[in-house]
Each structure stands twice: as structure tokens, then as C-alpha cells.
C-alpha positions as CSV (number, residue, x, y, z in Angstrom):
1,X,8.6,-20.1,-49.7
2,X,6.6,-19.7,-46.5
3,X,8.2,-19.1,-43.2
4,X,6.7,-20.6,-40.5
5,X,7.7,-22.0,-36.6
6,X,9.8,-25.3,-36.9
7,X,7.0,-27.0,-35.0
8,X,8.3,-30.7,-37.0
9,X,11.6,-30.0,-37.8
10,X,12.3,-31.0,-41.5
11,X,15.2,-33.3,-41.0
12,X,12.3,-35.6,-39.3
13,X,10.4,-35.4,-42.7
14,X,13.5,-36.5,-44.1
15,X,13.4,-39.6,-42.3
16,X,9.9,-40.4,-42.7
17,X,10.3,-40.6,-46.5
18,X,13.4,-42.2,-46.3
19,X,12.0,-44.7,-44.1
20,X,9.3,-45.0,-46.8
21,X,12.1,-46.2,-49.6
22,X,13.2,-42.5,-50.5
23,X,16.4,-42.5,-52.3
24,X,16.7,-38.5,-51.9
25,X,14.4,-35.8,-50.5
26,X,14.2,-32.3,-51.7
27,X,14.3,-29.4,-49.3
28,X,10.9,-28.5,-51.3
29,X,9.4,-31.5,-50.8
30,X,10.7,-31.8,-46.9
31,X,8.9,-28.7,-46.6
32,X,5.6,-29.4,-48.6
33,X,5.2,-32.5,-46.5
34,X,6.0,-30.7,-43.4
35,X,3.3,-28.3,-43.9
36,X,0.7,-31.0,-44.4
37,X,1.6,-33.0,-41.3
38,X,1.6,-29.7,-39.3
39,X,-1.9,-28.6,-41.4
40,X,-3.5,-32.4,-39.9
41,X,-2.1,-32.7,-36.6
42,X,-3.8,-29.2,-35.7
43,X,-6.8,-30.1,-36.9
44,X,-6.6,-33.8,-35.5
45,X,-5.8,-31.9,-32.2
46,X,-8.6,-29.4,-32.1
47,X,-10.7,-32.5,-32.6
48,X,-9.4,-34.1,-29.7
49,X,-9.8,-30.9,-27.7
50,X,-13.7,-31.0,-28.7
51,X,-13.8,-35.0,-27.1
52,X,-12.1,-34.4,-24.1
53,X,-13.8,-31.7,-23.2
54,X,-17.1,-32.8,-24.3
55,X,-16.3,-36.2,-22.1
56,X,-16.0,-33.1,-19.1
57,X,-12.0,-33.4,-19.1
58,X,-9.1,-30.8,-19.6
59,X,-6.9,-33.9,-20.5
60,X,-6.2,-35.1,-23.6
61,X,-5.6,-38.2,-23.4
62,X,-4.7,-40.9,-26.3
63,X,-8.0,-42.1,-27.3
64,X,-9.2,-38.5,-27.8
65,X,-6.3,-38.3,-30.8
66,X,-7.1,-41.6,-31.7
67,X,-10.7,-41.0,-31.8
68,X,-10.2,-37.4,-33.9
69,X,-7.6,-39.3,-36.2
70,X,-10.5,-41.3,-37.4
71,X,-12.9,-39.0,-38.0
């Protein structure tokens, strides 16, 4: 198992899939799907980075997300 920073803490990934119509959640699969989110969401931010800064701003603002979440 890989140790890493609780950046999304798992009992949110708990949630999500409950929410989704999970009856039960494994801590494995808590974890796999925590990794994945955390895997996107950096690259989905280093896009934004890119926009906003190409668009001559240090902000990111919600577009920029939006915009990288598309691409």
C-alpha cells in the first residue's frame, strides 16, 4: 500500500460512492479512487496554472479549472 499526504481524506471517497448507490466501500477501493482523484486534480490544476498565467494572471480563478477540466 502507498503512503501518501491525506490531501482528500478517504472518508470523503466514502461518501462519493455511497452517494453513487454504494452499499459498502472497501478501504482498498477508498484508497484506489483516492489516488485517482488526487492523480486528476493535479493535473487539471497545472492546467489551470498554464491559463491563468498565459491570460497574464497569478489567479486562478474558476473558469481556468473549468477550462483545464475540459481539455
Amino acid at each position: 500500500m502507498v503512503i501518501s499526504k491525506r490531501l482528500i481524506p478517504l472518508a470523503a471517497m466514502e461518501q462519493l460512492m455511497k452517494q453513487a448507490g454504494a452499499e459498502r466501500v472497501s478501504d482498498k477501493a477508498k484508497s484506489a479512487l483516492k489516488e485517482l482523484l488526487e492523480e486528476y486534480g493535479k493535473i487539471v490544476a497545472q492546467d489551470a496554472v498554464k491559463f491563468a498565467l498565459h491570460a497574464g494572471r497569478k489567479t486562478i480563478k474558476a473558469g481556468d479549472i473549468k477550462l483545464a477540466a475540459k481539455k
